[in-house]
mmCIF file of the C-alpha atoms, coordinates in Angstrom:
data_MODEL
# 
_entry.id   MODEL 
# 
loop_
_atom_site.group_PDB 
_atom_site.id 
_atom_site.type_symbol 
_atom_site.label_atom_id 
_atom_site.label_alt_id 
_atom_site.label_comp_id 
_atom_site.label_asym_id 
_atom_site.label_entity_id 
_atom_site.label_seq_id 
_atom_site.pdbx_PDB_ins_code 
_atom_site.Cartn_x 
_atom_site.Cartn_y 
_atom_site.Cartn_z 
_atom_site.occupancy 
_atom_site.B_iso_or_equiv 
_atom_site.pdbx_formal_charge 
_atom_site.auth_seq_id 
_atom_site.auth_comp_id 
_atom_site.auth_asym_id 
_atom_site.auth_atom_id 
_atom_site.pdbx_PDB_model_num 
ATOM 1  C CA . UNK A 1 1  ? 160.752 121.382 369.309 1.00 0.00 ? 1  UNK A CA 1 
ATOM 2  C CA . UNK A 1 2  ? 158.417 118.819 369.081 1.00 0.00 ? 2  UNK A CA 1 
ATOM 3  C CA . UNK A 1 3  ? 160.044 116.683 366.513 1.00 0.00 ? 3  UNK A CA 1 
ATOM 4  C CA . UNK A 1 4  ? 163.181 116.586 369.227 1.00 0.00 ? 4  UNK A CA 1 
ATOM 5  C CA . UNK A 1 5  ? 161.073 115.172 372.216 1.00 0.00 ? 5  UNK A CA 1 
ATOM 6  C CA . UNK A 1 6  ? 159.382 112.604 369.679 1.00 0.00 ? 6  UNK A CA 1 
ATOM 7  C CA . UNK A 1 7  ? 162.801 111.521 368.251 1.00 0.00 ? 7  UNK A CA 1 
ATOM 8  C CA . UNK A 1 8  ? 164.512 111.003 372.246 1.00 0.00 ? 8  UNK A CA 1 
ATOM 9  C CA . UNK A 1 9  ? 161.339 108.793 373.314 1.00 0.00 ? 9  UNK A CA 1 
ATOM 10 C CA . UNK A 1 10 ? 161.878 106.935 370.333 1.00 0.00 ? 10 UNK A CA 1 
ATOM 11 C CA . UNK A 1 11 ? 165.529 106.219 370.976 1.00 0.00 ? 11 UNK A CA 1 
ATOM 12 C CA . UNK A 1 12 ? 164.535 105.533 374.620 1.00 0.00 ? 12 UNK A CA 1 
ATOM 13 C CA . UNK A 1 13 ? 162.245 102.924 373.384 1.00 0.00 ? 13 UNK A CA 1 
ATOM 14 C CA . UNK A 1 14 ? 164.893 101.363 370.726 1.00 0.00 ? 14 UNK A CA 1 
ATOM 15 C CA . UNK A 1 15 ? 167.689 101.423 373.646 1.00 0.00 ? 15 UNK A CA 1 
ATOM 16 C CA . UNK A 1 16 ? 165.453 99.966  376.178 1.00 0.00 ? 16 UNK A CA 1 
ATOM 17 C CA . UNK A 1 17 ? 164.030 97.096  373.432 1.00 0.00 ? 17 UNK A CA 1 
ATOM 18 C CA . UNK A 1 18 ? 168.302 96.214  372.611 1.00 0.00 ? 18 UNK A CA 1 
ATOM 19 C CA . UNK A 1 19 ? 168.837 95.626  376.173 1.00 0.00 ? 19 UNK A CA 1 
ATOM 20 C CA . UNK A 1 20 ? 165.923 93.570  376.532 1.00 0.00 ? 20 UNK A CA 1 
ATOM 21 C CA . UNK A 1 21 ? 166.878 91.467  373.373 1.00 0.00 ? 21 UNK A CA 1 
ATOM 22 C CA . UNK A 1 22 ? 170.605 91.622  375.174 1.00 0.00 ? 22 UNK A CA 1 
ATOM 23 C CA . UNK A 1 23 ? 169.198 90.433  378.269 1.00 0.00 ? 23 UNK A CA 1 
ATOM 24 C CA . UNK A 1 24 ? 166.869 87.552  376.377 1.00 0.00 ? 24 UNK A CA 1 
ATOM 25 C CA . UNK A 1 25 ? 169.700 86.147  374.117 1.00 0.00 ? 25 UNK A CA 1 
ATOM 26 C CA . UNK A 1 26 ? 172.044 85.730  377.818 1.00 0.00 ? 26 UNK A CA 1 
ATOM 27 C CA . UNK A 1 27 ? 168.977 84.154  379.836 1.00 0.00 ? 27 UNK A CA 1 
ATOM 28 C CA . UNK A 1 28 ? 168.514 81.787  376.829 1.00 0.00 ? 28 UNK A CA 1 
ATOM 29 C CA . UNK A 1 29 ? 172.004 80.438  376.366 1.00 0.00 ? 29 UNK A CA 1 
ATOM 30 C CA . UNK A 1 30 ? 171.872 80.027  380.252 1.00 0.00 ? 30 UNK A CA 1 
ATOM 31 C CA . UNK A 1 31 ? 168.861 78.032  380.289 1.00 0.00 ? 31 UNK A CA 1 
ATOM 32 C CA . UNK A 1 32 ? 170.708 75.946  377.376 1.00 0.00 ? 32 UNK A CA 1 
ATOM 33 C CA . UNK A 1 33 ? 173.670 75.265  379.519 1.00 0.00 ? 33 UNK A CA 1 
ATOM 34 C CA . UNK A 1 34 ? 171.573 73.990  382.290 1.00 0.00 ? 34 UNK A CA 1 
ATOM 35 C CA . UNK A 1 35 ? 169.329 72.059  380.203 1.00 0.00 ? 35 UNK A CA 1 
ATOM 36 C CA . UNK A 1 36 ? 173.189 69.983  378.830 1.00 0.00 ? 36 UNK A CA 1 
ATOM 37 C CA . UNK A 1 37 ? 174.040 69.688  382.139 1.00 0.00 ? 37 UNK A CA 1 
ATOM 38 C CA . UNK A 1 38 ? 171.088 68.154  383.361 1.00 0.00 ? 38 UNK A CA 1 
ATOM 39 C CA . UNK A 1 39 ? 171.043 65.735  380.747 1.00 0.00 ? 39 UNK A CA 1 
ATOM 40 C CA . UNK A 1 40 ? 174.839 65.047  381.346 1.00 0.00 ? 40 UNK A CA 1 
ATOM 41 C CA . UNK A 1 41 ? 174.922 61.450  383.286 1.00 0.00 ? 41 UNK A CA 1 
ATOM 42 C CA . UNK A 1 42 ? 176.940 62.294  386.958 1.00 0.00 ? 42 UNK A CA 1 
ATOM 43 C CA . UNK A 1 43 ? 178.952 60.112  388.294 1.00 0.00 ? 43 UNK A CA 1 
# 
């Protein structure tokens, strides 16, 4: 019984930690599109 509750906090963990990476990889390629078009002259 034990084992089980172990084993679901550790997937809740390793879900939680995906999304986070999910979230990181999106909020980096966002700051890298501002960052071009920043340094894009504007006419």
């Amino acid at each position: 019984m034990g084992m089980w509750i172990e084993l679901g906090i550790f997937l809740l963990v390793f879900v939680f930690a995906y999304f986070q990476l999910k979230e990181l990889k999106q909020e980096k390629l966002k700051r890298e599109k501002e960052r071009l078009d920043s340094t894009e002259p504007k006419e």
